[in-house]
N, C-alpha and C positions, 0 to 999 in steps of 0.2 A: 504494500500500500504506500502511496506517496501522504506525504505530509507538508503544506505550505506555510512558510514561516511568515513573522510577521511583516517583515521587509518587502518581498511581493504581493502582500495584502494591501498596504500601505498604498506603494506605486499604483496599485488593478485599479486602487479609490482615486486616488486624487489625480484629477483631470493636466494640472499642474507641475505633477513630479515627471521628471526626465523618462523616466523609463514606463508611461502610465502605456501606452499603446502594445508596447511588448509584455509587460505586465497583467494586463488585460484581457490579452490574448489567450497567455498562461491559463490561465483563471479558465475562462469561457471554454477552453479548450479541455482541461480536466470535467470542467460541471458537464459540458454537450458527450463526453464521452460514458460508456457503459461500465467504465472501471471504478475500484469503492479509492475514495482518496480522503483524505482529512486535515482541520485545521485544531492543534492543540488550543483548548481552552484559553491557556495565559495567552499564547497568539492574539484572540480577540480581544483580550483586556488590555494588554499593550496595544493592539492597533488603534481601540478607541480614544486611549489615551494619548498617541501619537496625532493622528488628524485632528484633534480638538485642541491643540498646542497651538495656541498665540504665539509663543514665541520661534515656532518652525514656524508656520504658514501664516504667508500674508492675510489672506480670511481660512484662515481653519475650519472645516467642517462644524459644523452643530452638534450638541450629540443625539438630536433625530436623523441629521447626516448619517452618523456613523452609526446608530441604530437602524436604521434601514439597510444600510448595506450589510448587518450581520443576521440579519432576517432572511433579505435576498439570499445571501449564501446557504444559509441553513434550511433553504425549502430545498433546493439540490439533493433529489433522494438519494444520491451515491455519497454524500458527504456525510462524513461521522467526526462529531466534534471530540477531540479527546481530552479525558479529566482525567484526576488524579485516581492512582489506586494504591493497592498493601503494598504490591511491588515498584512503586516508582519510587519512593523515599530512598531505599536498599541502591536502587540504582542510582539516583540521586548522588547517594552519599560515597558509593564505589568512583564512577566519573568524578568529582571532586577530588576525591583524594589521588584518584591513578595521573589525574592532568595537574594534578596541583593550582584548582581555580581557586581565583580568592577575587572579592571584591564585585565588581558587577558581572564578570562571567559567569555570576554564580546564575543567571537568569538562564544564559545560555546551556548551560546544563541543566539545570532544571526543562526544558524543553527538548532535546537529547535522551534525555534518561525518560522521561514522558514517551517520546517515539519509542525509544528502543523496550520500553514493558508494554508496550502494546503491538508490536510487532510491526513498524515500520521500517520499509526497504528502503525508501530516499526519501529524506527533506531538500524540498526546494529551498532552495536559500542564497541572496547573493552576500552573504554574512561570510567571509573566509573564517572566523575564528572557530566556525563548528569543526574545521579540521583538529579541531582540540582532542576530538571525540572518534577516531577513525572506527570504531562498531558503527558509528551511524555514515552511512553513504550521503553524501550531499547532491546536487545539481544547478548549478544554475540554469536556470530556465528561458533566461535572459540571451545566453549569450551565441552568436550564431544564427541571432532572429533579427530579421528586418524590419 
């Protein structure tokens, strides 16, 4: 199963950001298909909190903005939003210690360790520091598109 980080959630929203058309595409291209893919929970909490940032965007999304586009996503019957369980802490706390995160990586592990107990095969992501994490496969989805 694929998993979309919040960095191409981010770009697919906002009309504005550089990479929204290829972004977008992503996106459209995973929902129109027959395969199951998902966006981890804190994904969406960071992304809401990301576009409703005054201080990134010149007019920031609303948060009926960015409440509707997590609605929109979520009717997508192949999409399965991923939350926490018994074994994601265990993995949580394994990644931390094997990569040695400390400080706000600690986010990016927590979403790593999330995929990887729920059995995802790639995160999309153009975040290089998930190479922290090589159990989890990355992709950018970005790159090689017009």
């Amino acid at each position: 199963m694929i998993a979309v980080d919040t960095n191409i959630l981010v770009h697919a929203h906002r009309r504005d950001s550089t990479f929204h058309t290829q972004s977008k595409r992503a996106i459209s291209d995973l929902s129109g298909s027959t395969r199951t893919w998902a966006i981890p929970l804190h994904c969406l909490v960071e992304f809401c909190g990301i576009v409703t940032h005054g201080g990134i965007w010149k007019v920031p999304s609303t948060p009926g903005q960015a409440t509707e586009q997590v609605i929109a996503w979520r009717e997508c019957p192949t999409l399965t939003i991923l939350g926490d369980h018994d074994r994601t802490l265990a993995r949580l706390l394994e990644l931390v210690t094997e990569a040695n995160i400390i400080g706000a990586k600690v986010h990016d592990a927590r979403i790593a360790a999330l995929c990887l107990s729920h059995g995802v095969t790639e995160l999309w992501t153009i975040d290089r520091d998930f190479s922290r994490f090589p159990a989890l496969r990355t992709k950018n989805p970005l790159q090689n598109v017009s």
